[in-house]
C-alpha positions as CSV (number, residue, x, y, z in Angstrom):
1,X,-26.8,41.5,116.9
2,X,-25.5,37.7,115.9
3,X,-22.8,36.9,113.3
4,X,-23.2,34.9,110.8
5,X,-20.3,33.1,108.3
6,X,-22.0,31.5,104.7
7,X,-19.7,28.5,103.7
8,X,-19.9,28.0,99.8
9,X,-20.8,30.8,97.6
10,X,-22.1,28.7,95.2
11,X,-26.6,29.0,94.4
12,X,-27.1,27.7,98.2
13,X,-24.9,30.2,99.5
14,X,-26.2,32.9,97.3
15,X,-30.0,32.1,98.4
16,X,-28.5,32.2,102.2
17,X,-26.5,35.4,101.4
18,X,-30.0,36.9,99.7
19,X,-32.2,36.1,102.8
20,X,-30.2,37.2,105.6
21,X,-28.2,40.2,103.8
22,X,-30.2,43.1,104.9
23,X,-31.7,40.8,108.1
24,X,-32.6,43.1,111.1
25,X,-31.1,40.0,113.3
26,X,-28.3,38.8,112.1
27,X,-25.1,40.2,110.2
28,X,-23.4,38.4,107.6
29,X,-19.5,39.3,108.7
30,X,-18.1,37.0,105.7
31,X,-18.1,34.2,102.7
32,X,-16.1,31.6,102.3
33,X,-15.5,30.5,98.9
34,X,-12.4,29.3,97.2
35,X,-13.7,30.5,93.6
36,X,-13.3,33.4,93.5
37,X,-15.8,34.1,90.9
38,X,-18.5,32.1,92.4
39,X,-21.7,34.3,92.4
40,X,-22.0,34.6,96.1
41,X,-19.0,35.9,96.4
42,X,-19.1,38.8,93.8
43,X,-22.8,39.8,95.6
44,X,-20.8,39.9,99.0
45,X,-18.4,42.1,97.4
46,X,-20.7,44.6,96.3
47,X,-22.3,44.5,99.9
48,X,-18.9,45.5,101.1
49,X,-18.9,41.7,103.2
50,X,-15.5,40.3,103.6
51,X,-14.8,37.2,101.7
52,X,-12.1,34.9,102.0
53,X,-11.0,31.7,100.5
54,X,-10.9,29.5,103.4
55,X,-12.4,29.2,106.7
56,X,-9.4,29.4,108.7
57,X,-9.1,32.9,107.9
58,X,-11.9,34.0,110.8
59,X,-10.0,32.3,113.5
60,X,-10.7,34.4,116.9
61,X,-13.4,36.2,115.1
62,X,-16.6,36.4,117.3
63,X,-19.0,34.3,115.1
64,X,-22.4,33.0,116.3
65,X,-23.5,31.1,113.4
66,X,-22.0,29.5,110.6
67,X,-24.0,27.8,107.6
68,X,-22.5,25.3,105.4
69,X,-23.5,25.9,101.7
70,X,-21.1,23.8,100.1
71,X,-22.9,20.3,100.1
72,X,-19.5,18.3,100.6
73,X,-19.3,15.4,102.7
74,X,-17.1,16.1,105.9
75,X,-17.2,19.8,105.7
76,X,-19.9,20.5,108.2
77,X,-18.1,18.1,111.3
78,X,-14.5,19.9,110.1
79,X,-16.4,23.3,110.9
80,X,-18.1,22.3,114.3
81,X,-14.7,21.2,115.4
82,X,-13.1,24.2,114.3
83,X,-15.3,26.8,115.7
84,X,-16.9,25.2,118.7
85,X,-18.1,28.1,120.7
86,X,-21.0,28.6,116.7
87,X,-24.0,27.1,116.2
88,X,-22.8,25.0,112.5
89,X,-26.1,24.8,110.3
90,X,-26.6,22.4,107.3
91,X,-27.4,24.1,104.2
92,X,-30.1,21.4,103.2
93,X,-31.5,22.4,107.2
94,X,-31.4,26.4,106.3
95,X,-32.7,26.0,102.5
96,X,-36.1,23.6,103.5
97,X,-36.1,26.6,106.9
98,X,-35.4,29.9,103.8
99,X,-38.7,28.0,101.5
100,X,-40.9,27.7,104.2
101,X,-40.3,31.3,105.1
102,X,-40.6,32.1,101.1
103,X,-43.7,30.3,101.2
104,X,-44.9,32.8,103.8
105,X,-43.5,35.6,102.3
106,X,-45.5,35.0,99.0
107,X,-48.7,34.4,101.0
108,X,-48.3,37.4,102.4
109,X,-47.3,38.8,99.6
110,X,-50.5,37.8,97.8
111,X,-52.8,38.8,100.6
112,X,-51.2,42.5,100.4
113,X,-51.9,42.2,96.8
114,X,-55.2,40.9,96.0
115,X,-56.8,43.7,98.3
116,X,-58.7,46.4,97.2
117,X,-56.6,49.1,99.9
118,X,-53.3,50.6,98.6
119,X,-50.9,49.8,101.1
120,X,-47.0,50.1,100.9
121,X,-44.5,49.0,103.3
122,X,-41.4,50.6,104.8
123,X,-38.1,48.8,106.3
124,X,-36.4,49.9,109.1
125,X,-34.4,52.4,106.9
126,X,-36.9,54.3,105.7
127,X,-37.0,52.9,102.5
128,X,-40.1,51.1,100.4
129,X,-40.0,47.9,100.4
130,X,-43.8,46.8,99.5
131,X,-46.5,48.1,97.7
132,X,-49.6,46.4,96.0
133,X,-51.2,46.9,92.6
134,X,-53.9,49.1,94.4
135,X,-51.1,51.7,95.4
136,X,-49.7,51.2,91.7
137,X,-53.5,52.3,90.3
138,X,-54.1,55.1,92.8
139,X,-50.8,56.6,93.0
140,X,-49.3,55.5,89.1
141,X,-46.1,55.1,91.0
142,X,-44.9,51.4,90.0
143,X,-42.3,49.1,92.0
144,X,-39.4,50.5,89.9
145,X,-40.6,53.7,90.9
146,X,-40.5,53.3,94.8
147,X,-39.1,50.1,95.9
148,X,-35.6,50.5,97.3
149,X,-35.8,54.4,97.7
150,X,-36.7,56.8,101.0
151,X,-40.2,56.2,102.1
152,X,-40.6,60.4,100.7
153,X,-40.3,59.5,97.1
154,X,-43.6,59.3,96.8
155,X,-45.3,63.0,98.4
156,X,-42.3,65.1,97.8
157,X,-41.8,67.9,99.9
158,X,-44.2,66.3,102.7
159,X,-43.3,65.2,105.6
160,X,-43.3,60.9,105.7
161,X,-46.0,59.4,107.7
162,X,-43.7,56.2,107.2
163,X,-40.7,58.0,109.1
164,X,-42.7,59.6,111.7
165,X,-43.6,56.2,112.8
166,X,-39.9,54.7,112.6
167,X,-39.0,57.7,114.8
168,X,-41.9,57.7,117.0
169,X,-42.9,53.7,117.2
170,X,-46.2,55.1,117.6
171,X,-49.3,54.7,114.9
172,X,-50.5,57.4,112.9
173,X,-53.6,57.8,112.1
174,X,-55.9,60.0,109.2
175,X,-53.2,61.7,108.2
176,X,-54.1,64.0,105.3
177,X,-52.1,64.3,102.4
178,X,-51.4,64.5,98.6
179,X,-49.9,61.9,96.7
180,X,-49.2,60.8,93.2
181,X,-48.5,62.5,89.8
182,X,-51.7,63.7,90.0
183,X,-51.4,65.1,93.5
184,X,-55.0,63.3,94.8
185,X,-56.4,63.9,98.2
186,X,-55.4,60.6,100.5
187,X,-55.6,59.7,104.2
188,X,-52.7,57.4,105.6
189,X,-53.3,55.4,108.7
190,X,-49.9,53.9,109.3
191,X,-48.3,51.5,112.4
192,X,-45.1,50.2,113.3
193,X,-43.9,46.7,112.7
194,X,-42.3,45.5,116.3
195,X,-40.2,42.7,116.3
196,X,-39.4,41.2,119.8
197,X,-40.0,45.1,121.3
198,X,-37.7,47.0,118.3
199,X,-39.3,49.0,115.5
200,X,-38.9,47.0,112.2
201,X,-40.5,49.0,109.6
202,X,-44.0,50.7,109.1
203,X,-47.0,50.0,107.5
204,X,-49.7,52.5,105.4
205,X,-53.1,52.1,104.6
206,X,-54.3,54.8,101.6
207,X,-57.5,56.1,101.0
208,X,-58.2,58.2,98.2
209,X,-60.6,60.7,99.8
210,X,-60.4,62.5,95.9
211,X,-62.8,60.4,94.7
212,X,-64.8,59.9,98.2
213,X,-65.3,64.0,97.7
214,X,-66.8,64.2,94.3
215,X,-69.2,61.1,95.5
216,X,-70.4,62.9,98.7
217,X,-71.1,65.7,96.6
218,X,-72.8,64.2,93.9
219,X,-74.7,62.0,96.8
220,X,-75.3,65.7,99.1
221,X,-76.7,67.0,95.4
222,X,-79.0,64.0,94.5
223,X,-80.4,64.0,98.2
224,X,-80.7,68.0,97.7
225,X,-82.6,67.1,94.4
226,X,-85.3,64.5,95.9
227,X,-85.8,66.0,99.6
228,X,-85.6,70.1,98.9
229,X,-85.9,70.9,95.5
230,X,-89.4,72.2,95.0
231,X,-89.0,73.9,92.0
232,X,-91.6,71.5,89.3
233,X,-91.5,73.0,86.3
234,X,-88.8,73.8,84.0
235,X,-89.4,75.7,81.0
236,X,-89.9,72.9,78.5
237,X,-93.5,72.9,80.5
238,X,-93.9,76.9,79.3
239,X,-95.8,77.2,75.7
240,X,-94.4,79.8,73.8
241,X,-95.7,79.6,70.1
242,X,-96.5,83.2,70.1
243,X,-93.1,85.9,69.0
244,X,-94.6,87.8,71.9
245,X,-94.3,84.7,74.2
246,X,-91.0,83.7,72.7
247,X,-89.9,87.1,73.4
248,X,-91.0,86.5,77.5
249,X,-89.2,83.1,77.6
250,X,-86.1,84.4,76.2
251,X,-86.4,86.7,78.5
252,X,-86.6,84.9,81.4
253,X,-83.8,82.5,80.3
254,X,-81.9,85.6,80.5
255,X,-83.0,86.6,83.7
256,X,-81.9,82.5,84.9
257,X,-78.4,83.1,83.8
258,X,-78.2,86.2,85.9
259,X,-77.8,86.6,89.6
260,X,-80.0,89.3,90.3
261,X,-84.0,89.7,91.4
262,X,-86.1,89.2,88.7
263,X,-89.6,91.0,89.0
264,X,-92.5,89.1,87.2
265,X,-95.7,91.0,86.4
266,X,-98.7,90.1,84.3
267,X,-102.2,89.8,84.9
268,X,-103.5,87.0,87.2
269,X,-103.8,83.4,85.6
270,X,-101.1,84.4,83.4
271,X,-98.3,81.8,84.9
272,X,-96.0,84.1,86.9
273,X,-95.6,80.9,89.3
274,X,-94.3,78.7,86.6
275,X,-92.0,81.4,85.3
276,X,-90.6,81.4,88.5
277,X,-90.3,77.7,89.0
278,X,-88.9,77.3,85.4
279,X,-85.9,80.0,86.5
280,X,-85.1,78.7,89.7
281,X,-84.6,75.2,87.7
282,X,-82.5,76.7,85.1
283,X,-79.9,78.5,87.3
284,X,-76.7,77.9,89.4
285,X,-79.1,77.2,92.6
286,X,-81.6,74.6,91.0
287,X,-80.4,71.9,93.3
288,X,-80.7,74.2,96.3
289,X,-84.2,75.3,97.8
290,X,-86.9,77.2,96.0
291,X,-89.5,78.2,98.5
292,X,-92.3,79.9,98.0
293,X,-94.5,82.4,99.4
294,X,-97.6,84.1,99.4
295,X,-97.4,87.3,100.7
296,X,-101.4,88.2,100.7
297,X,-102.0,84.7,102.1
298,X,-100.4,85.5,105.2
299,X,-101.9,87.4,107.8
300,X,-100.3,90.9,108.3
301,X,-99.6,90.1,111.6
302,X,-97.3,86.8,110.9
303,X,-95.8,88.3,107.6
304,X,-92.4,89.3,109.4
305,X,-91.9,86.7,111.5
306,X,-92.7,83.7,108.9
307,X,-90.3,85.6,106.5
308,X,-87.4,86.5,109.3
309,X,-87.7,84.0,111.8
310,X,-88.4,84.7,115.4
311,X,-86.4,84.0,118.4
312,X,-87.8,82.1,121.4
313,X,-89.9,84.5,123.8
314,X,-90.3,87.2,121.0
315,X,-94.4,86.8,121.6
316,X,-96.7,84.8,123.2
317,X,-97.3,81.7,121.4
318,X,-93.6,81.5,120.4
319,X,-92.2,78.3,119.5
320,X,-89.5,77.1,121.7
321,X,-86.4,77.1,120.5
322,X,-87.5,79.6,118.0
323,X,-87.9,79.2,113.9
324,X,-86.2,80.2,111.1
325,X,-87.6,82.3,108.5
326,X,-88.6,81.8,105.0
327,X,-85.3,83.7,103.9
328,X,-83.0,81.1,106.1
329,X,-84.6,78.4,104.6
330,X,-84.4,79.5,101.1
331,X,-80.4,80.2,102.2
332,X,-78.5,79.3,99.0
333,X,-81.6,79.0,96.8
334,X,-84.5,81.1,96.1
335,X,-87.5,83.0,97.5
336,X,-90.5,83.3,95.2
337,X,-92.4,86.2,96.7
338,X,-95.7,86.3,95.2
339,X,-98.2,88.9,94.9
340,X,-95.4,91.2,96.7
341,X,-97.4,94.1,95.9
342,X,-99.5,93.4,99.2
343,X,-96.3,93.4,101.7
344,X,-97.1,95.8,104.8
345,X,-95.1,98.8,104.3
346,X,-93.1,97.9,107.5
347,X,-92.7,94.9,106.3
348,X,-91.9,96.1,103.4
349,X,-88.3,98.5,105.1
350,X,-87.1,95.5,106.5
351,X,-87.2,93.3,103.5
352,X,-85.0,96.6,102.2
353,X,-82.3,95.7,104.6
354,X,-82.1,92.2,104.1
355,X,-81.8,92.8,100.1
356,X,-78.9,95.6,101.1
357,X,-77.2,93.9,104.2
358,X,-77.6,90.2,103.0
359,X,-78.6,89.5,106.3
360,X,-81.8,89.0,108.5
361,X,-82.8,89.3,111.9
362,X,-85.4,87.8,113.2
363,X,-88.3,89.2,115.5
364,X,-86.9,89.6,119.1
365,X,-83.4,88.9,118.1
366,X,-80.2,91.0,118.2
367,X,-77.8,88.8,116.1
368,X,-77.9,89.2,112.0
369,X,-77.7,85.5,110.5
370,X,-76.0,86.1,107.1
371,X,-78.3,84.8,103.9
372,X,-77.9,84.0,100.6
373,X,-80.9,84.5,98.7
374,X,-82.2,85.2,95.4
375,X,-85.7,86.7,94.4
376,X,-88.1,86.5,92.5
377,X,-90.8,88.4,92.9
378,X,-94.4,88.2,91.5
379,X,-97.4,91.0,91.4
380,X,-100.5,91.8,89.1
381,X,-100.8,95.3,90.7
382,X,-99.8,98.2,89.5
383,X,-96.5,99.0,91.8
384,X,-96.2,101.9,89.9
385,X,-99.6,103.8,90.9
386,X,-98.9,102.0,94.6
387,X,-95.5,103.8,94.6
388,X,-97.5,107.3,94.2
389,X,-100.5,106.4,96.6
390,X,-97.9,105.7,99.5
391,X,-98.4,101.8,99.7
392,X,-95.5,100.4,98.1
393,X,-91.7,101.5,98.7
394,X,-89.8,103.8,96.0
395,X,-86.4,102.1,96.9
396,X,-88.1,98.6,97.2
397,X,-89.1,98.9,93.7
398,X,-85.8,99.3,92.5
399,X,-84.2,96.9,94.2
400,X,-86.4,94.2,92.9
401,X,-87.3,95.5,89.4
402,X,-83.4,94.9,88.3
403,X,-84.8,92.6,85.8
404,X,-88.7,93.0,85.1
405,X,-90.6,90.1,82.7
406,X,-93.9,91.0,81.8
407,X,-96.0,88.2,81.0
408,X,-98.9,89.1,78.3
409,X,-102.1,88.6,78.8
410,X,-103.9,85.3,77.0
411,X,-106.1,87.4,74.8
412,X,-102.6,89.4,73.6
413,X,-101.3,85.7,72.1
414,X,-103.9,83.6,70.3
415,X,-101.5,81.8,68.5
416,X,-100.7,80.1,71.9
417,X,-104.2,79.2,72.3
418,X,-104.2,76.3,70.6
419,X,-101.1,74.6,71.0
420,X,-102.1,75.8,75.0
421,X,-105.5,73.9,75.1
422,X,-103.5,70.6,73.6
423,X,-101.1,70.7,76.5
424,X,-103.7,71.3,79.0
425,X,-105.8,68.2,77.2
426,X,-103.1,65.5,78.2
427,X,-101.9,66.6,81.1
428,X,-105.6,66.9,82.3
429,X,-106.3,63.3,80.9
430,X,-104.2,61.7,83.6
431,X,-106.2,63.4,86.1
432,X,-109.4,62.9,84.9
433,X,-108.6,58.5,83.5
434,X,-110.0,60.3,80.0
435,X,-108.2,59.4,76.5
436,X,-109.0,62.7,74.6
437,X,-106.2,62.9,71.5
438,X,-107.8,66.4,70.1
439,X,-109.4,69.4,70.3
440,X,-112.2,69.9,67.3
441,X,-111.7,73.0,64.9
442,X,-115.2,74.0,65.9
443,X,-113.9,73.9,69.1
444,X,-110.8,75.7,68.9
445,X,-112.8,78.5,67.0
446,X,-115.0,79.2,70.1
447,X,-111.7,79.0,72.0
448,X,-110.4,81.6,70.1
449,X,-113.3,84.4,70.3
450,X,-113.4,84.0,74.4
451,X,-111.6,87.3,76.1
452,X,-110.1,85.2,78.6
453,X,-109.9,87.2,81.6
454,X,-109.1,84.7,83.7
455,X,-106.2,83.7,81.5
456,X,-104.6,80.5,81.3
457,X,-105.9,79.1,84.5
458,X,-109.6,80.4,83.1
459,X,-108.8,77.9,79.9
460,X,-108.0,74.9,82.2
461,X,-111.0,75.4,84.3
462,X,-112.9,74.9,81.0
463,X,-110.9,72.5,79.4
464,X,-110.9,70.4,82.7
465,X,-115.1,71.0,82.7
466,X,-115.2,69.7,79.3
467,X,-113.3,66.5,79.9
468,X,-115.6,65.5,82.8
469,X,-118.1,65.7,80.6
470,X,-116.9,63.2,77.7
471,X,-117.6,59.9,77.5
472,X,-114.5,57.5,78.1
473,X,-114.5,56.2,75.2
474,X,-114.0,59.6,73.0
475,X,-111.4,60.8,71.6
476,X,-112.1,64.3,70.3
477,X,-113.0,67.1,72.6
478,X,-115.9,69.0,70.6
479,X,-117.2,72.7,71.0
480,X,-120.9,71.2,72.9
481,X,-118.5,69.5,75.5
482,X,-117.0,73.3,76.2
483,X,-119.1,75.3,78.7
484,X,-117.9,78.4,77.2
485,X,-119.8,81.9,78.8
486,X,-121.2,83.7,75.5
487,X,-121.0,88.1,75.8
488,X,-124.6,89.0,75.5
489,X,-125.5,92.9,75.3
490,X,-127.0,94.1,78.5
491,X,-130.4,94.8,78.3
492,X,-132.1,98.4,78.1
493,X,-133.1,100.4,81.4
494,X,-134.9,103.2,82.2
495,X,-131.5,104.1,84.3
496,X,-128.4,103.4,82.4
497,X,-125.2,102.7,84.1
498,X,-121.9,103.4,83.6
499,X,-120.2,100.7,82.1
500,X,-117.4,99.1,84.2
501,X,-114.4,98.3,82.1
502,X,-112.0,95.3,83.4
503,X,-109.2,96.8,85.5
504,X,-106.7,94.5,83.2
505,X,-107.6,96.9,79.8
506,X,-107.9,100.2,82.5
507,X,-103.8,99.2,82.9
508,X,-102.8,98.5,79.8
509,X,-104.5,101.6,78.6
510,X,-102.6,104.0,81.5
511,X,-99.5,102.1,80.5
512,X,-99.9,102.8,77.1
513,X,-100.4,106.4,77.7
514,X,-97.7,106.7,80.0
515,X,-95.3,104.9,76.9
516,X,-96.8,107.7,74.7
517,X,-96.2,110.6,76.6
518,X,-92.6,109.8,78.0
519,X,-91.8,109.2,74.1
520,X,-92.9,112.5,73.2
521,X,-91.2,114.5,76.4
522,X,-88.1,112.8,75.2
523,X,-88.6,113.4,71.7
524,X,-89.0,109.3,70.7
525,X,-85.5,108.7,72.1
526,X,-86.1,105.2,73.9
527,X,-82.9,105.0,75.8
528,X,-84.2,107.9,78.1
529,X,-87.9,106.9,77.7
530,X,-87.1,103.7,79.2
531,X,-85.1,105.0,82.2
532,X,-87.5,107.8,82.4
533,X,-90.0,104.9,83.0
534,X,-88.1,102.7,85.6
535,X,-87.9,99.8,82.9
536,X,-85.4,98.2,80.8
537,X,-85.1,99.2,77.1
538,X,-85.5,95.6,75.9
539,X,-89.3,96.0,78.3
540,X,-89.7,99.1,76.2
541,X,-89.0,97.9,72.3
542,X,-91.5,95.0,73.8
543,X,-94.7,97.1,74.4
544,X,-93.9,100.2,71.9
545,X,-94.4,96.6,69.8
546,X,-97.5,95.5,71.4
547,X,-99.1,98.8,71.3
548,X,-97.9,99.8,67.7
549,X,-96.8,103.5,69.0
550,X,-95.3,104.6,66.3
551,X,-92.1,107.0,66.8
């Protein structure tokens, strides 16, 4: 380490005094000054440097360098003669050398500043010396707040990256930590600053990895939303101007709300699929998966391992590597399992499990994969009657039936049939390059006395007829463009028959027998009716309503 005497306290001594005070190369041993309350000299004294009034005071001192800050003529060759063995510096030599280096220092400075990384600077101490407006905006820690104190001051109770690397000399690199008033998430990447082989301070690069969080998620969701979310409708696209159909809806914005499998019966045509659809999109797992399946479109044989996965080997044909199942897939989101009524009863015990266990297995395997699943489940049968012939499991049932929605049939809700034909008219428009505004009144009429036992998807099949064949220039669907089936009366035989009634009406008459007679076993109390009948009292109020049982 070199010694250094300042000459002259006066503003050229001061600057000198400023710029090599706290130098890691030189110590000031003393300032000479023979006013005493020259402002050089009161700054040595409060840095503890001895300060005397005259020059001859450091004779035999070991002294290096000595600057002359007093800009009189004469002094400088009195002071090389005097201390021969020191390298004398003019003070108009050291000032023009101190700007130069200021000028640096601002550049520098400036170049910390204007980026867009918080970075703060440490001095050999340990304490901040320099940080940028970036830190200041991450952090809300200002210069008055940091500068001059332990490089800690900043992340309390953590450990410093800046002092690790003035102990170590080594970088340090993605250091996690928290930081601020606020205590955000940050990475530090931080390096020494050597000087001629010696460890002069430390350097820290800041990352807010707060913000970075919330942005990967909201990217992961968005990408979730555009490359796996296959649920289309939500249930704006349902029309419910019917209090029976309002009554479903609500019903099924329940059952969205709730995390448990929702069972959804009605008649085929009805919309089951969109129900589903429309709950997957308004619950917590919309932006996951919602995959669907079709459990009589499968053949028996591949039911199990399309909805369990198989491993590789487990039969001939195998995929290598193996596949996952319809329930890994759906992990997180949900599995619409439609028409659920025609599961193989095998089938059928180990879809049990995986409800119970929250787990699967898949064909040849040993090891459980752990799922997270929701379903919703879809039949027109009568699960029920299945239950009592042996095809459909008793403990199945009630593991999916935890929230039943019965959807009515079409001919149960005319009121929707018009607003329903309206909707189908413009979204079948795009399809068709038609520019149909309206259906007639004459129109709607025949509409209206049609049984509809094909149900909704039976009323687009005939508004979708209609439209193809309208000119493209009209506007008004009329009741000759609708190639509506009229009920004749079956002509006389020698050998009558027995008349077939639709299964749909068969059902709804057992059903509303079965209503009738619970009712009366229990003496019209519906609490016990209802869990007499496997079905929620809300389900119960709903069809003693539709089937005016009185009680």
């Amino acid at each position: 380490m070199h010694h250094l005497l300042i000459v002259g306290a006066g503003r050229g001594g001061t600057e000198v005094l400023h710029a090599f005070q706290r130098s890691p190369l030189l110590t000031v041993i003393g300032v000479v000054d023979s006013d005493e309350h020259a402002i050089g000299v009161q700054l040595a004294k409060r840095g503890q440097i001895r300060v005397e009034k005259t020059w001859t005071a450091f004779e035999g001192t070991a002294i290096d360098f000595i600057i002359d800050a007093t800009g009189e003529h004469g002094v400088l060759e009195q002071l090389i003669h005097y201390f021969p063995d020191a390298a004398v510096l003019p003070g108009e030599f050291v000032r023009v050398l101190l700007e130069r280096l200021a000028e640096k220092e601002r550049m520098l400075e400036a170049i910390i500043h204007c980026t867009s990384e918080a970075i703060s600077v440490a001095d050999q101490a340990g304490e901040t010396m320099l940080i940028n407006p970036a830190y200041t905006r991450m952090t809300g820690y200002t210069e008055d707040d940091v500068i001059g104190k332990p490089a800690s001051a900043d992340i309390g109770m953590q450990e410093s990256v800046h002092l690790r690397v003035l102990e170590t000399g080594e970088s340090v690199r993605d250091a996690r930590m928290k930081i601020g008033q606020d205590r955000r998430d940050i990475i530090v990447n931080a390096a020494p600053v050597v000087v001629d082989g010696q460890v002069r301070g430390s350097v820290g690069v800041i990352r807010d990895i707060s913000e970075m969080k919330a942005l990967t998620k909201e990217l992961k969701a968005a990408k979730q939303k555009i490359r796996t979310l296959e649920a289309k409708y939500t249930f704006d696209d349902i029309i419910a101007e019917s209090e029976s159909m309002r009554f479903v809806v609500d019903q099924a914005k329940l059952a969205a709300t709730m995390p448990v499998n929702v069972l959804i019966r009605g008649e085929s045509g009805t919309g089951k699929e969109l129900f589903a659809h429309a709950i997957h999109a308004a619950s917590d797992r919309r932006y996951e998966q919602f995959v669907r399946v079709n459990c009589a479109a499968i053949a028996p044989s591949l039911l199990e391992s399309e909805l369990f996965g198989y491993e590789e080997g487990a039969f001939s044909g195998a995929r290598r590597g193996g596949k996952r199942g319809y329930f890994e897939e759906a992990h997180g989101g949900s599995l619409f399992l439609d028409e659920i009524g025609e599961l193989p009863l095998d089938v059928q015990a180990k879809l049990l499990r995986v409800l119970q266990e929250n787990e699967v297995v898949r064909v040849g395997g040993a090891k459980a994969v752990p799922v997270d699943v929701r379903i919703i489940a879809a039949t027109n049968a009568n699960l029920e009657q299945k239950i009592i012939t042996g095809e459909f499991r008793e403990d199945l049932y009630y593991r999916i039936n935890r929230l039943p929605i019965h959807i009515p049939a079409l001919r149960e809700r005319p009121d929707d049939l018009a607003p329903l034909s309206t909707h189908l008219l413009r979204k079948l428009n795009q399809s068709y390059g038609r520019s149909v505004e309206r259906v007639s009144e004459d129109a709607l009429d025949a509409i209206r006395k049609q049984t509809w036992k094909g149900n909704v998807r039976e009323l687009e099949n005939v508004i979708g007829r209609a439209l193809i064949f309208t000119d493209k220039t009209e506007q008004v669907l009329r009741k000759g463009h609708l190639q509506l089936v009229v009920p004749t009366s079956p002509k006389r035989s020698e050998r009558p028959k027995k008349e077939i009634k639709h299964l749909s009406d068969e059902m709804s008459y057992l059903e509303e027998q079965l209503i009738r007679e619970a009712l009366d076993v229990v003496n019209g109390n519906k609490t016990e009716a209802a869990k007499q009948l496997g079905i929620s009292l809300r389900a119960l109020y709903y069809k003693v309503e539709r089937f005016n049982i009185q009680c």
